[in-house]
N, C-alpha and C positions, 0 to 999 in steps of 0.2 A: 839640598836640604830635605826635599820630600820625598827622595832613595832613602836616605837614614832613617825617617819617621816610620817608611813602606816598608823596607826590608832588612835594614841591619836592627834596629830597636822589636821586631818582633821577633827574630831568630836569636838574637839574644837570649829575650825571656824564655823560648823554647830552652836554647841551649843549658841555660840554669834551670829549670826547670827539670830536665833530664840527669842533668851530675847529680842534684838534689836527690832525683828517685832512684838512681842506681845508688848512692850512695846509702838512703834507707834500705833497699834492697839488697845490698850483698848481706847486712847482720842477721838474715836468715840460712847464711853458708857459713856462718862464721861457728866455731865451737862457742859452748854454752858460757863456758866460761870467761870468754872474749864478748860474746855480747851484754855481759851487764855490767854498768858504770864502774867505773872504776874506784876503788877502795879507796878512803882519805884516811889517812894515818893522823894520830894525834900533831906529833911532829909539823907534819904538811900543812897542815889547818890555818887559815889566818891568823895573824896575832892581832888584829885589830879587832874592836869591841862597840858594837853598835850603838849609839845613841842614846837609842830608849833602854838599855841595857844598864848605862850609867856606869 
C-alpha cells in the first residue's frame, strides 16, 4: 500500500498534470481559427429553459 501512496499516486498527478499542459500548449500551433471556441448555431442550442427564466 505505501508503494501506491509513494510512487504510483504521485506519478500519476505528474502524468495528468503534463497531458493537461501539452494539451493547453499545442492551441498555440494550432491555426487561429481552430483555436477559438467553437460556434453554437441556433439549431445546436439547448432546447431546455432555465428555471428563473420561467
Amino acid at each position: 500500500m505505501a508503494f501506491l501512496r509513494q510512487v504510483v499516486a504521485p506519478l500519476l498527478v505528474v502524468l495528468v498534470f503534463l497531458v493537461a499542459l501539452v494539451a493547453v500548449s499545442a492551441r498555440i500551433f494550432l491555426p487561429s481559427d481552430m483555436a477559438a471556441p467553437a460556434p453554437v448555431a441556433p439549431e445546436d442550442a439547448p432546447a431546455w429553459v432555465m428555471p428563473s427564466q420561467g
